[in-house]
C-alpha positions as CSV (number, residue, x, y, z in Angstrom):
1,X,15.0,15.6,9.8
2,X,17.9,14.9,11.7
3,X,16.9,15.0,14.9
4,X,15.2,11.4,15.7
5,X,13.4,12.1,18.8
6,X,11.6,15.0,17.1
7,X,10.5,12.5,14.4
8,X,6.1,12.0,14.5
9,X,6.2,8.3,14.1
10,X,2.9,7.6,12.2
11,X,3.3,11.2,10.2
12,X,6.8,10.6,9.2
13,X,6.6,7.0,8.3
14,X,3.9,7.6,6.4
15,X,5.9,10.4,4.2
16,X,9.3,7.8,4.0
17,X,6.9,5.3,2.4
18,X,5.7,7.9,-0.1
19,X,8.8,9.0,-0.9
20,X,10.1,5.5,-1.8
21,X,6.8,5.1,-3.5
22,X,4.8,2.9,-1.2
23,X,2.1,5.6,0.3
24,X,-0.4,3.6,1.7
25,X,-4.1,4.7,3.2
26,X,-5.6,2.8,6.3
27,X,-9.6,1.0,5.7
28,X,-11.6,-0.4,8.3
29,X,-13.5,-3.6,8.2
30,X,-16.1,-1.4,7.0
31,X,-14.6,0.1,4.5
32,X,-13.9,3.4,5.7
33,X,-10.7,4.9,4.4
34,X,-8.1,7.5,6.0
35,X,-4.6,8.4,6.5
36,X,-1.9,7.9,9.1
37,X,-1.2,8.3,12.0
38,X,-4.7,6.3,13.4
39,X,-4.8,3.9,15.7
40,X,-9.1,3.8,15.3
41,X,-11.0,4.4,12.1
42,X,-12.2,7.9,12.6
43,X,-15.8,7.3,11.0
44,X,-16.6,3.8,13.2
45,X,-14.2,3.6,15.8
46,X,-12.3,0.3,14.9
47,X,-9.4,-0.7,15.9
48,X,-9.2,-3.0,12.7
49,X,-7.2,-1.0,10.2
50,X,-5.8,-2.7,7.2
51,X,-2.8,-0.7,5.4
52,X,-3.7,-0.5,1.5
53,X,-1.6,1.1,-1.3
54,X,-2.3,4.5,-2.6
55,X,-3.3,4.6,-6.1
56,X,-0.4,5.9,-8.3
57,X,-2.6,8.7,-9.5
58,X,-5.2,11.3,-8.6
59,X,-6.9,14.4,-9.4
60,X,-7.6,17.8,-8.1
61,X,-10.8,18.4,-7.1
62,X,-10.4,21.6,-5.2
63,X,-7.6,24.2,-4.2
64,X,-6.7,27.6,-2.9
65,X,-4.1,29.6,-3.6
66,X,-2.1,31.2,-0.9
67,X,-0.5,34.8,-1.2
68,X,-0.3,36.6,2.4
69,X,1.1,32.5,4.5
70,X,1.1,32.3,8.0
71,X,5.0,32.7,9.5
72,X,5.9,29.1,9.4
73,X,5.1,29.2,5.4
74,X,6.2,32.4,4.2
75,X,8.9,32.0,1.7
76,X,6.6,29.2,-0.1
77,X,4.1,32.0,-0.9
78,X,2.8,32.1,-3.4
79,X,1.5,28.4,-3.2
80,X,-1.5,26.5,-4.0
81,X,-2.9,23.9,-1.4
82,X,-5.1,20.9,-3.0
83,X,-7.0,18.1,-2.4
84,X,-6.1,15.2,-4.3
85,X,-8.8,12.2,-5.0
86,X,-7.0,8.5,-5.5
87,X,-10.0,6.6,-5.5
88,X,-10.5,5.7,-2.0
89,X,-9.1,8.5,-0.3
90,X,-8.5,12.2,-0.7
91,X,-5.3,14.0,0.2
92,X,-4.3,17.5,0.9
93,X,-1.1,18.8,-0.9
94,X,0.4,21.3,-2.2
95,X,1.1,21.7,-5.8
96,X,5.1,22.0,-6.6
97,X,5.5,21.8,-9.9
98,X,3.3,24.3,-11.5
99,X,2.8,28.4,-11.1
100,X,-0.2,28.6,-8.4
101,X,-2.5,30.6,-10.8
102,X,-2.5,27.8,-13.4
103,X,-3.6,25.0,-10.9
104,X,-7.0,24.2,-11.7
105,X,-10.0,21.4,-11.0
106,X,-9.6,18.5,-12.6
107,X,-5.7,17.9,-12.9
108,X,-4.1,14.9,-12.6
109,X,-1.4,14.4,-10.0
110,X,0.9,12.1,-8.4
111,X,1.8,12.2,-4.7
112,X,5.0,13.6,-4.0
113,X,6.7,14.3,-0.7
114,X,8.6,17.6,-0.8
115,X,10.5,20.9,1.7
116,X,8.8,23.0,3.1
117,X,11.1,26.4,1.6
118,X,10.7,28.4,5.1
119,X,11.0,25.1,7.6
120,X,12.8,22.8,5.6
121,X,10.3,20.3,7.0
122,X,8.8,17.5,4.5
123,X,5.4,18.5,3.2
124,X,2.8,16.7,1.0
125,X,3.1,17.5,-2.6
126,X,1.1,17.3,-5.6
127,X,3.1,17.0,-9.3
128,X,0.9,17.1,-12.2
129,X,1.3,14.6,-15.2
């Protein structure tokens, strides 16, 4: 994105840390886990959030594949959308590297930030390994 002002500071720092390979999730004194932007843990209302690092490698434990996208996706389609688990968090992607009707359960994938092909925009992306 060129434009600064129309950079979402929690969102976007969050992908320029993944792309240089330091994704992080957010836990709560509690242990509860999510992803930024938070200011409160979403589960117990904390303010408390400690910024860990994002395990290298998940695995697919669900997905859909898209064929007929809403406007602001549709010169990505077809793609599959997944969700990733690393351990202490899950993570919604989609899958770049691979033709959407081979995606399956059970793959393992690394985070990876990529364009959306319609927007341009930075997505969340899933490459398997």
């Amino acid at each position: 994105m060129s434009d600064e002002s129309a950079r979402d500071a929690g969102f976007d720092d969050w992908l320029d840390a993944a792309e240089t390979g330091d994704a992080y999730y957010l836990e709560c004194p509690a242990g509860h886990t999510s992803l930024p932007p938070r200011r409160l843990c979403p589960t117990c209302g904390a303010a408390e959030l400690d910024e860990r690092p994002l395990p290298e490698m998940g695995e697919i434990e669900t997905f859909t594949v898209t064929h007929v996208p809403t406007p602001a996706f549709e010169d990505d389609a077809p793609y599959a959308t997944a969700i990733a688990d690393f351990g202490p968090i899950r993570v919604t992607g989609q899958v770049v590297d691979l033709d959407p009707d081979a995606v399956d359960t059970g793959l393992p994938v690394e985070l990876d930030v990529t364009s959306s092909e319609t927007t341009g925009e930075r997505v969340i992306g899933f490459k398997t390994v």
